[in-house]
ZAMARGU-4260 file (C-alpha; in steps of 0.2 Angstrom, whole numbers, plus 5000, padded with zeros to 4 digits):
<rodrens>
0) 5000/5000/5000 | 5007/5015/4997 | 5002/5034/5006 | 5003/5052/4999 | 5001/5062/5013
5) 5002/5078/5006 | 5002/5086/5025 | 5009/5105/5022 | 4997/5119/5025 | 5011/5130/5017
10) 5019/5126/5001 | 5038/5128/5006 | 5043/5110/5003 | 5032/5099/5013 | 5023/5089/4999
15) 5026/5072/5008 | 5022/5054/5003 | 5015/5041/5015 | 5016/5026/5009 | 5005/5012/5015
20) 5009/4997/5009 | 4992/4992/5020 | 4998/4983/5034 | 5012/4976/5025 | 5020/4967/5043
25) 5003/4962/5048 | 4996/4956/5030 | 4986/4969/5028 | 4999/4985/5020 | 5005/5011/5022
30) 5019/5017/5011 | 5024/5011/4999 | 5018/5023/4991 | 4977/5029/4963 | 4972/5021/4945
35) 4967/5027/4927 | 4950/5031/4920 | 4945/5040/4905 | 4951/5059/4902 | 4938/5066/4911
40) 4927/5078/4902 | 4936/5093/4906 | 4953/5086/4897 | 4965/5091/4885 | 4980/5081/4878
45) 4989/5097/4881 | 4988/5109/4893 | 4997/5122/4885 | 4985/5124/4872 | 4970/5126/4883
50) 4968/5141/4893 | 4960/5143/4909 | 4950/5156/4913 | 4961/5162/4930 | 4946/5174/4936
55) 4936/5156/4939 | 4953/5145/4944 | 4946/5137/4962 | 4963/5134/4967 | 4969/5153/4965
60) 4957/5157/4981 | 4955/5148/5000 | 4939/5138/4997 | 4925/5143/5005 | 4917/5126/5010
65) 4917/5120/5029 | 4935/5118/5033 | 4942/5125/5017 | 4937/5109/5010 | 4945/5110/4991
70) 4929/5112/4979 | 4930/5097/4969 | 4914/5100/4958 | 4925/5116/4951 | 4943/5110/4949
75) 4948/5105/4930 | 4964/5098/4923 | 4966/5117/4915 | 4966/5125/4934 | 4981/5115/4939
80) 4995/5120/4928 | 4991/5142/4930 | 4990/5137/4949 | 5005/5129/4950 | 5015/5139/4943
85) 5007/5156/4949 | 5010/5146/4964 | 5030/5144/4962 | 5032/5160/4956 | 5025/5167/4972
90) 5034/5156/4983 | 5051/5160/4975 | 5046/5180/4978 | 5042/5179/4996 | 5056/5167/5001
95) 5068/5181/4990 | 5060/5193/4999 | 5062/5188/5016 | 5080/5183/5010 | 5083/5202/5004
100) 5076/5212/5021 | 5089/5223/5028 | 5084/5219/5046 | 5091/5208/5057 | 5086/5192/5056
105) 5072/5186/5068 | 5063/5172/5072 | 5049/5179/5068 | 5053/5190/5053 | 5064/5173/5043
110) 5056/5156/5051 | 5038/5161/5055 | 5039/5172/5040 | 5042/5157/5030 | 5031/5146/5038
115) 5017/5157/5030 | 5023/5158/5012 | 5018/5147/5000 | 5001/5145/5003 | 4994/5144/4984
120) 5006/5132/4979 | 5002/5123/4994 | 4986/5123/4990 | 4988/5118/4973 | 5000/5106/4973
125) 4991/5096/4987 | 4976/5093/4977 | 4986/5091/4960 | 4996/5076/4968 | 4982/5069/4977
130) 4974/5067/4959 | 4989/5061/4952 | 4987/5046/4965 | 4968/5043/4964 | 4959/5050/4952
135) 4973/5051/4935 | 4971/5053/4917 | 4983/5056/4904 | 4981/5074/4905 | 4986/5076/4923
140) 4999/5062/4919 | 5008/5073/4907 | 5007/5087/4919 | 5015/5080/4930 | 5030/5074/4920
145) 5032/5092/4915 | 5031/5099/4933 | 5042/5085/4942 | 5057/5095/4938 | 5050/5112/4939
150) 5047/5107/4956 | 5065/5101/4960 | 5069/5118/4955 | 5057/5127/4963 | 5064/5117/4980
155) 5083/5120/4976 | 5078/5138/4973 | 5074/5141/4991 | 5084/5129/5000 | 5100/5135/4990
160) 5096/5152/4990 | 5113/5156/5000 | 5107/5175/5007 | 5091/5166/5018 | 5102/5152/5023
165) 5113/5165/5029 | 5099/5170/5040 | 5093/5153/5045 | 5110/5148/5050 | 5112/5166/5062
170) 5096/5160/5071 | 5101/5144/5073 | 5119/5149/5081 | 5111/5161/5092 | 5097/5148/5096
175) 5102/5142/5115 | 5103/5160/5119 | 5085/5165/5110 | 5071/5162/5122 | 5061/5153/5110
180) 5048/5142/5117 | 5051/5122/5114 | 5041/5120/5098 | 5047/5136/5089 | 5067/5131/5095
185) 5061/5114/5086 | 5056/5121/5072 | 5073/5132/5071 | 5083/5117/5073 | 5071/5107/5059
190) 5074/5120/5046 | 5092/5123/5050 | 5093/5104/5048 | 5083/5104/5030 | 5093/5117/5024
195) 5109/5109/5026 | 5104/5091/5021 | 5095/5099/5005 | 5116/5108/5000 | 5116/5124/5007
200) 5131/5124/5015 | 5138/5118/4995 | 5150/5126/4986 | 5144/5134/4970 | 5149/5123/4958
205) 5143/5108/4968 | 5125/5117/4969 | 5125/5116/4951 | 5127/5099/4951 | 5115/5094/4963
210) 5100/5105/4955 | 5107/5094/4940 | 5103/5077/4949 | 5090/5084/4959 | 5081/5085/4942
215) 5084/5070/4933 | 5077/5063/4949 | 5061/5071/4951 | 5059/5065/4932 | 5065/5048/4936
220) 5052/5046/4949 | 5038/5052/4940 | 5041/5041/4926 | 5043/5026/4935 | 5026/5030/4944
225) 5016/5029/4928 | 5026/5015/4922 | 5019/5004/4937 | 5002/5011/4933 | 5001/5009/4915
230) 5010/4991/4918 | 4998/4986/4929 | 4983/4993/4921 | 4988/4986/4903 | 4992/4967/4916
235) 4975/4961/4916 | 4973/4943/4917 | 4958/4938/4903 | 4951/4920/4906 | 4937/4913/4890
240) 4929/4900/4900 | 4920/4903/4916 | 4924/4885/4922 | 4942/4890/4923 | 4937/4904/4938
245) 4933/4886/4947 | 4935/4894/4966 | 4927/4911/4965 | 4911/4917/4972 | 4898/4922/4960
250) 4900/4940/4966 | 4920/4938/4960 | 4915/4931/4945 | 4905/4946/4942 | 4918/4958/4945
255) 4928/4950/4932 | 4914/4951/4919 | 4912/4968/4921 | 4933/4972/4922 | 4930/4963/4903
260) 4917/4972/4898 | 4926/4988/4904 | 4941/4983/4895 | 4931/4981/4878 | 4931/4961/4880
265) 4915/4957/4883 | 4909/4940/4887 | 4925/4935/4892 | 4934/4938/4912 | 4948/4950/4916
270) 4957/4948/4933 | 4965/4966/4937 | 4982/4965/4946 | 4987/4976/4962 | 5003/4984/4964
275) 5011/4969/4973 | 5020/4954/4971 | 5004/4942/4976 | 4988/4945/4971 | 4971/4939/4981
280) 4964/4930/4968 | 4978/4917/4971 | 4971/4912/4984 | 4955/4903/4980 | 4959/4899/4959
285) 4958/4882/4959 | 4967/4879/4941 | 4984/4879/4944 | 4988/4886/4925 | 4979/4901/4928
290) 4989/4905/4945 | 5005/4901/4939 | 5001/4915/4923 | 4996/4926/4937 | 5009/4926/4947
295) 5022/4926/4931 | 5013/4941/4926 | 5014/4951/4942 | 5031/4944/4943 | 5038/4951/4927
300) 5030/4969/4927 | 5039/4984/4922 | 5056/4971/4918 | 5051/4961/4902 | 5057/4977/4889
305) 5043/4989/4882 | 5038/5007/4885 | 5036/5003/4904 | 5051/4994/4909 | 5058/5001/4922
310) 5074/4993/4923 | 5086/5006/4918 | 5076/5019/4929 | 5079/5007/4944 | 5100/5009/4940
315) 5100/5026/4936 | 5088/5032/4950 | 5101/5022/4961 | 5116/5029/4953 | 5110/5047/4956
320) 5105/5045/4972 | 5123/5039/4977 | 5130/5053/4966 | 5119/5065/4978 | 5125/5057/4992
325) 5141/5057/4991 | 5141/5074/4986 | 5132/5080/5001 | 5145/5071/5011 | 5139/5054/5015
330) 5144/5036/5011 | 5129/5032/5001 | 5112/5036/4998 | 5105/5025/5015 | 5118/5035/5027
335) 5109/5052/5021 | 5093/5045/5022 | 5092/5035/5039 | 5103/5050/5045 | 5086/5060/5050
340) 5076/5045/5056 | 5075/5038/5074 | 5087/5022/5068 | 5100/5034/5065 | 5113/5025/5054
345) 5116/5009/5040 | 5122/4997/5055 | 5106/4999/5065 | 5095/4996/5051 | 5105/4981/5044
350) 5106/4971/5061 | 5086/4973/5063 | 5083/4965/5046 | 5096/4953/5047 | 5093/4948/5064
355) 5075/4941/5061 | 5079/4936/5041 | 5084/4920/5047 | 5071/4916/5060 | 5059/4924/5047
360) 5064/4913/5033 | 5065/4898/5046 | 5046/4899/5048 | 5041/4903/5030 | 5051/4884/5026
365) 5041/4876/5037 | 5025/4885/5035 | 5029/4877/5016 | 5035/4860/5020 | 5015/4860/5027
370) 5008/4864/5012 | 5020/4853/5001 | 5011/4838/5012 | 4997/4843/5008 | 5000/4844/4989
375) 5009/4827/4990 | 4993/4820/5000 | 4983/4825/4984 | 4993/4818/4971 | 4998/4835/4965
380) 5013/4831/4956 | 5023/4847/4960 | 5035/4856/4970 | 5027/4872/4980 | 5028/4887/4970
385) 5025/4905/4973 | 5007/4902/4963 | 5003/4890/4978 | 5007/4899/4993 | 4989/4907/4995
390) 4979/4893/4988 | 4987/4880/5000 | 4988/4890/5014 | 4970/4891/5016 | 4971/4872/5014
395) 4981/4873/5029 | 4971/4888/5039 | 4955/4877/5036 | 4963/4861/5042 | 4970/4868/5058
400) 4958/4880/5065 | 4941/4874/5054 | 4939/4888/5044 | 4944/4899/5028 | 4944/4917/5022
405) 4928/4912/5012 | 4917/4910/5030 | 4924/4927/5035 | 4920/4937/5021 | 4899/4939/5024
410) 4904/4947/5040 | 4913/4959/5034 | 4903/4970/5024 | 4913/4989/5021 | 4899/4999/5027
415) 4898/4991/5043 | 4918/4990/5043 | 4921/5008/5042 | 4905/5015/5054 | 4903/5001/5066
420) 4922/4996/5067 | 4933/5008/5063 | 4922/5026/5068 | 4915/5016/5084 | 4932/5009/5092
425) 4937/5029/5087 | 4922/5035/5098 | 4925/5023/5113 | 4942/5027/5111 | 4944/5046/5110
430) 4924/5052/5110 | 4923/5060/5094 | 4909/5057/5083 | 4905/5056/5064 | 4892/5062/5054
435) 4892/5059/5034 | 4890/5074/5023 | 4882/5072/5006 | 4880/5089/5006 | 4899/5093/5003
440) 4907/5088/4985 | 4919/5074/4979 | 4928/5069/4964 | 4919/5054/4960 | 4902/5047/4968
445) 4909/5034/4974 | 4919/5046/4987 | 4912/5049/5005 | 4914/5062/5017 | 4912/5062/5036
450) 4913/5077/5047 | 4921/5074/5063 | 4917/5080/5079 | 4927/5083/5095 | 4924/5075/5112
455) 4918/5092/5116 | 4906/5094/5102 | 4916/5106/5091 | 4919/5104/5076 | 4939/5094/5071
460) 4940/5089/5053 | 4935/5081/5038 | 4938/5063/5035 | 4937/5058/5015 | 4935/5039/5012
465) 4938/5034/4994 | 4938/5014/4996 | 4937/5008/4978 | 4951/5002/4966 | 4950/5008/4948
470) 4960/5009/4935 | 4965/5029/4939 | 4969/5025/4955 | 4987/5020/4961 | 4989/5003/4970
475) 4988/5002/4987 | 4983/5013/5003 | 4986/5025/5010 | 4982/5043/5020 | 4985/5060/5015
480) 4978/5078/5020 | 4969/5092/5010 | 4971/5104/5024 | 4982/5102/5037 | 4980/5110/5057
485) 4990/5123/5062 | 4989/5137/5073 | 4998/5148/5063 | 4987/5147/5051 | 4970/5146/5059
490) 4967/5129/5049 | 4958/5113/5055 | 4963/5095/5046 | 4958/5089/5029 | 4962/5070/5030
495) 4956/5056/5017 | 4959/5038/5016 | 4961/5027/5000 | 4959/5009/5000 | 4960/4999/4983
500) 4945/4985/4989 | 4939/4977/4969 | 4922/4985/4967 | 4908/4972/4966 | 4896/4971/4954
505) 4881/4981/4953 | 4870/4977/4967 | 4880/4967/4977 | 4889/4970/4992 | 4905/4975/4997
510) 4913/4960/5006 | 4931/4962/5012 | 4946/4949/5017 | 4952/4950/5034 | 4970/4960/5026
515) 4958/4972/5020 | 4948/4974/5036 | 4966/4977/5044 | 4970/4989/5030 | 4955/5001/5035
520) 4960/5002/5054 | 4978/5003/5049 | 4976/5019/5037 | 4963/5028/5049 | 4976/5027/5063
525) 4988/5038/5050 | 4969/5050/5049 | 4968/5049/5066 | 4986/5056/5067 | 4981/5071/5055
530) 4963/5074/5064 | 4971/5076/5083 | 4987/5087/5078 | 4985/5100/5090 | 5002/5111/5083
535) 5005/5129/5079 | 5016/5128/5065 | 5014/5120/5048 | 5029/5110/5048 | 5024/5100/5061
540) 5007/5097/5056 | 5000/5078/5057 | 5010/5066/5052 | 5024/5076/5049 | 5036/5065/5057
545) 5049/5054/5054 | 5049/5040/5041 | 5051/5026/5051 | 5039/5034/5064 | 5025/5038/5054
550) 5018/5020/5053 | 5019/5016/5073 | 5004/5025/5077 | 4993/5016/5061 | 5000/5000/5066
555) 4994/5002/5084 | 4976/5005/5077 | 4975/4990/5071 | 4972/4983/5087 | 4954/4988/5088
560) 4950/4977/5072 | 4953/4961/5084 | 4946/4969/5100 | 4932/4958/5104 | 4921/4971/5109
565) 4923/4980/5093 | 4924/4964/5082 | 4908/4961/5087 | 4899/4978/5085 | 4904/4975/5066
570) 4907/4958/5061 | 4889/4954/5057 | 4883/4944/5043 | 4880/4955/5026 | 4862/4948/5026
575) 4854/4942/5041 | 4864/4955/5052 | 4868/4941/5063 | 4886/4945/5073 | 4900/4932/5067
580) 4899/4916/5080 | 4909/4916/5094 | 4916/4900/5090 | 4922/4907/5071 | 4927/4922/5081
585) 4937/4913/5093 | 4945/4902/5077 | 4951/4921/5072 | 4959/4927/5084 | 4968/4910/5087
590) 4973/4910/5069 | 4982/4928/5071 | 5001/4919/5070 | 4996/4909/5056 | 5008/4911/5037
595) 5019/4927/5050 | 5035/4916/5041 | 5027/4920/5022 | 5021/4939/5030 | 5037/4943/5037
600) 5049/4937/5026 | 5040/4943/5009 | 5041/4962/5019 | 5060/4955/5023 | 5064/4951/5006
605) 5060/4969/5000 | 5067/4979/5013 | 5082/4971/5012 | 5080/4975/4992 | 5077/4992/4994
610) 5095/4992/5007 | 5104/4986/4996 | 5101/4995/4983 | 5104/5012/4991 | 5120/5006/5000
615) 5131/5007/4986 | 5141/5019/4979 | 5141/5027/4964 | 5154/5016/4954 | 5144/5000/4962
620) 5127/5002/4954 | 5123/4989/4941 | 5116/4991/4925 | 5109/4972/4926 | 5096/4977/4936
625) 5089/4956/4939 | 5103/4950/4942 | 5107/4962/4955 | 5091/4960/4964 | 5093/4939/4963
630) 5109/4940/4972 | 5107/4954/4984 | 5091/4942/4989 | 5104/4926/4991 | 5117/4936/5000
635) 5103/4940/5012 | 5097/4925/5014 | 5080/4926/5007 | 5080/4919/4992 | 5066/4906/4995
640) 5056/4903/4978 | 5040/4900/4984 | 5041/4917/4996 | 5046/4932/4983 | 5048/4949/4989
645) 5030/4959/4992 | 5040/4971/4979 | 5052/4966/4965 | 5064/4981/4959 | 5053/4989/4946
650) 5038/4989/4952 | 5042/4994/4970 | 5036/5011/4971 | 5040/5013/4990 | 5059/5014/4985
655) 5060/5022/4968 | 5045/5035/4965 | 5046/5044/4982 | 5047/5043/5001 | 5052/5025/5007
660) 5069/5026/4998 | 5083/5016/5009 | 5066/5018/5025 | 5055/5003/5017 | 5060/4994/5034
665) 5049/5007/5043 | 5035/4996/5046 | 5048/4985/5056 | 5055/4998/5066 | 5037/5005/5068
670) 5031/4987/5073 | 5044/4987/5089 | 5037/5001/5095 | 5018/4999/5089 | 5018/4980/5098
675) 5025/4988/5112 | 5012/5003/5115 | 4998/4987/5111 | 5003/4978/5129 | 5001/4996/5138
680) 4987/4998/5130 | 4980/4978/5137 | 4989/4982/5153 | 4981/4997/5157 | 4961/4990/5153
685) 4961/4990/5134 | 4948/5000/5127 | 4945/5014/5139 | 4945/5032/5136 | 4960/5037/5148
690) 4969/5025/5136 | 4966/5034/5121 | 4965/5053/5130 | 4983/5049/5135 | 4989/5041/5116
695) 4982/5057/5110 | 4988/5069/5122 | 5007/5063/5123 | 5010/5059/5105 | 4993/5058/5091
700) 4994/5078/5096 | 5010/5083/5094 | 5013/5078/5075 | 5031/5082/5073 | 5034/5096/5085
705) 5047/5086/5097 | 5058/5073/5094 | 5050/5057/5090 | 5058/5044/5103 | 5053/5055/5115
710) 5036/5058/5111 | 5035/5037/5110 | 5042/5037/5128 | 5029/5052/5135 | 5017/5039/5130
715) 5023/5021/5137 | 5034/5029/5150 | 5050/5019/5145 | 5061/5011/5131 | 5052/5001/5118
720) 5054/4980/5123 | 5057/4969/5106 | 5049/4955/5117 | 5031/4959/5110 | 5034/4960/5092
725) 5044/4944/5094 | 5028/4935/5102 | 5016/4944/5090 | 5024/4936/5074 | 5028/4918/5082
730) 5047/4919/5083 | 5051/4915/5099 | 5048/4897/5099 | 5051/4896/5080 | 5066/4905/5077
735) 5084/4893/5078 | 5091/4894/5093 | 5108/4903/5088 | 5098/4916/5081 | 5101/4933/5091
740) 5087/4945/5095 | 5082/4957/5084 | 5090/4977/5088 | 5075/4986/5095 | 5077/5010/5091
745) 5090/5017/5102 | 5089/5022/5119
</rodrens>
């Protein structure tokens, strides 16, 4: 799953991607990081020929709707492009402006004054990326190509703009002695810190050839996006005969005969592809040839040769970013990267993934040796393969705890997932309230909005829930803001969640998996993180915080989707409203450690991917992009066939289009500390208000304005423990005894 949190309230470089790779640790994936109709009617192959009337451009004015909610009926492709370069234009001016002023240099007059620039291209930008991600068409697709470097220069234009570094880095020397309160020293100390890692301290020349790099970059990035959009969307899997979707439901039939029909093949089936390795279908497809062609097709995307192969983006993404990195002063592109998370450096972050690879893969062998009996017991003829893993598995689920995925799905129906699961563990949990708004407009019908109401009863956001996949949507979930809270600003939060759940047919409902049930909790913990930011400066708004921090809170949300009490106020079957039976429930819950070898080592395999690919130096990168990947997998120990990486190379958007370079092993890292804050949680009565009052107080407030480990610690009231994430994915009694314990963040 894959997150754009576009969380600034101000344009000055705060356009950050969450990824969600929906639960990716816990099998249901944030981050790494939408999918593509029809040009909608207001459309044009090119921009530049079309003009916009800019007296009726929304995005030039502060919407007027309840919290400046973005007018969605109003906003055409045409309003984006004069927005956003109006938008730079004015940025670049006020950050030249402020650079320029013959007065000392203040907090106030340089910091502050900067946190209030940009606010149209905020504006602007937010939306325009947010519809790149769920709503694209070729139109905005070719926007952004053309804007992607614009905006590395816009970027480099103020972060290398040498005069107002001069004045950041007067502040910053003076700062001990300042009297600033703790949130605006932060913030000093934040944008001193941004400065410097984006090249201000530079000579000349090498400021050349970083805006160079910087460039080809942003183009890199946006290229290999669409490539893994237009792979997958161009991947469907068409089946002639119904008799080969043996294993489906009727309603997953159905789906398939309308994706056909969508796709202009009519009277035949069409199984769409998500942006990761396995795909759900596999899991219930009884013939075999159909899996394997499956699998080998999500397999092969963007690395078989054609317009979207991305394997020579892969190599030249990774040489610039060395290049970059060394040039800034590091040893490679994962030393400048982990440099400002809470891991800290390369050696941390290698001993946690190789400390539970091997335990990890331990399980995932054995976990296969179990279905290979079974295989054998049938006659099968063959050895596991990466086609069978889902299939079999649910062989093994229903042989050991009586029951499979297709006895849960009537019991979880979306609607009363999100309002009596999700919004109701949010009420016990922190009092708010939700109240739909059909009043308010979206971009597609399908889109719903929910105003959100305090424990007070004022008024705290907007929550946007856009559940659907379609084929302008990217793959994956993930959270991202319209609006975000500051103080500064007077602004309340915007947030919206985007699953990708296939679309029934007509008329039917919408059944989920349990990975998908986990998904909704997981990427309303991330809204819950924008909702409660109680900040005054837009920096720090929401989930503005460190990579390999941001998922901890989402993953602790999670909980509530097993919580008994919750579970059962929305667990109920789709058509007699009856609650799921306790003895089914109970076969649930005592099922939560089954396939964590297959869970953990396919997330393994692909953080290890994306280390090793960002550990190397410029003259080390590879231009065979495969083979690289197939030995960096060996060298780790991971190279088990039937278990490939959740992301291959090219199609691993985490790593190459944006945020989770070299910090895909986030949702690890945020695991330790996420299964940690669960046992408080239990320990101090579960489910209770005081609970939540003090998880939002301590840290779900504070967004980024504090340093992270200390914000955790606030909460829990010590150092995080391994011991729970280690009994929460079954490696204690598993793992081979020489193994050592996993590293847990730094004290």
């Amino acid at each position: 799953m894959h997150y754009l949190n576009s969380s600034s309230a101000s344009g000055f470089l705060r356009t950050a991607t969450v990824t969600c790779a929906a639960t990716l640790l816990l099998g249901a994936a944030l981050i790494t990081p939408c999918r593509a109709a029809k040009p909608s009617p207001s459309s044009s192959p090119n921009l530049t020929e079309k003009k916009a009337d800019v007296s009726a451009n929304p995005l030039l004015t502060e919407s007027k709707l309840p919290f400046n909610l973005p007018p969605f009926d109003k906003i055409k492709d045409e309003h984006f492009k004069p927005a956003l370069e109006q938008g730079i234009a004015e940025e670049e001016k006020e950050a030249d402006a402020i650079a320029k002023r013959i007065e000392k240099p203040t907090f106030e007059n340089t910091v502050v004054a900067l946190e209030k620039s940009g606010l149209l291209l905020g504006r602007a930008r937010r939306v325009f990326s947010n519809f790149g991600a769920c709503n694209t068409n070729p139109t905005l697709q070719a926007l952004e190509k053309e804007m992607a470097p614009k905006f590395s220069a816009h970027n480099d234009a103020i972060h290398l703009n040498s005069a107002l570094f001069a004045r950041i880095e007067a502040l910053y020397n003076a700062r001990e002695s300042s009297n600033l309160d703790a949130e605006s020293k932060w913030l000093l100390e934040r944008y001193y810190k941004d400065f410097v890692r984006a090249g201000a301290k530079l000579s000349d020349a090498n400021k050349t050839k970083l805006k160079a790099i910087n460039a080809e970059l942003a183009k890199l990035q946006t290229d290999f996006e669409q490539n893994v959009l237009k792979e997958k969307n161009a991947s469907s899997i068409v089946v002639d005969k119904r008799e080969d979707l043996a294993g489906f439901s009727d309603s997953e039939i159905a789906a398939a005969a309308a994706a056909a029909k969508a796709e202009g093949k009519e009277g035949k089936f069409a199984i769409r592809l998500l942006n990761t390795t396995g795909q759900p279908s596999l899991a219930s497809l009884q013939n075999r040839a159909l899996r394997e062609k499956i699998m080998q097709t999500s397999l092969a995307r963007n690395s078989h040769g054609g317009e979207f192969d991305n394997k020579e983006v892969v190599s030249r993404t990774a040489k610039l970013r060395a290049e970059r990195a060394t040039l800034l002063g590091y040893a490679n592109h994962a030393a400048y990267q982990l440099e400002d998370q809470t891991a800290k450096d390369v050696p941390t972050v290698n001993k946690l993934l190789s400390d539970l690879a091997p335990a990890a893969v331990a399980n995932a062998r054995k976990e296969g040796a179990d279905m290979q009996a079974i295989i054998n017991q049938e006659n099968g003829g063959f050895e596991l393969g990466a086609c069978d893993w889902d299939f079999y598995s649910e062989k093994v689920r229903k042989a050991r705890y009586a029951f499979d995925e297709s006895q849960l799905k009537p019991y979880y129906e979306l609607n009363h997932v999100i309002t009596d699961g999700v919004f109701y563990a949010a009420t016990k949990l922190y009092g708010i309230t939700f109240k739909e708004r059909k009043d308010l407009p979206t971009y597609l019908p399908e889109v719903r909005i929910w105003e959100v109401t305090d424990r007070d009863g004022k008024p705290l956001a907007l929550f946007i829930g856009d559940y659907y996949a379609r084929p302008s949507k990217r793959g994956g979930a993930w959270m991202n803001q319209y609006v975000g809270q500051s103080g500064l600003l007077g602004t309340k939060p915007v947030v919206a969640n985007h699953l990708n759940i296939p679309k029934p047919a007509a008329g039917e409902p919408t059944l989920l998996t349990f990975d998908e049930v986990r998904t909704a909790f997981h990427e309303f913990g991330h809204a819950l993180h924008g909702m409660f930011s109680n900040v005054k400066y837009p920096r720090f708004s929401g989930t503005s915080v460190p990579r390999d921090f941001v998922e901890y809170p989402s993953q602790v949300n999670e909980m509530w989707a097993t919580w008994p009490e919750i579970l059962k106020n929305y667990a109920k079957h789709y058509k007699t409203g009856e609650p799921m039976p306790q003895e089914l429930l109970d076969k649930v819950l005592a099922a939560e450690k089954f396939n964590q070898g297959f869970k953990t080592t396919e997330y393994l395999a692909a953080s290890l991917l994306d280390q090793a690919w960002h550990q190397l130096s410029p003259d080390q990168v590879p231009t065979d992009t495969l083979a690289f990947e197939a030995e960096a997998l060996k060298k780790a120990g991971v190279d088990y066939p039937p278990v490939p990486p959740r992301y291959r190379s090219t199609y691993f958007s985490h790593a190459f289009a944006g945020g989770y370079s070299a910090g895909y092993y986030s949702y690890l890292w945020s695991e330790v500390l996420d299964a940690d804050s669960v046992e408080w949680m239990k320990q101090h009565g579960g489910l209770k208000r005081e609970n939540g009052d003090h998880f939002r107080e301590t840290l779900l407030s504070r967004g980024g304005s504090d340093d992270a480990m200390k914000l955790f610690k606030n909460f829990t009231g010590g150092d995080p423990d391994v011991t729970p994430l280690l009994k929460r994915r079954g490696l204690t009694k598993t793992a081979p005894a020489e193994a050592p314990a996993p590293s847990v963040p730094p004290k």
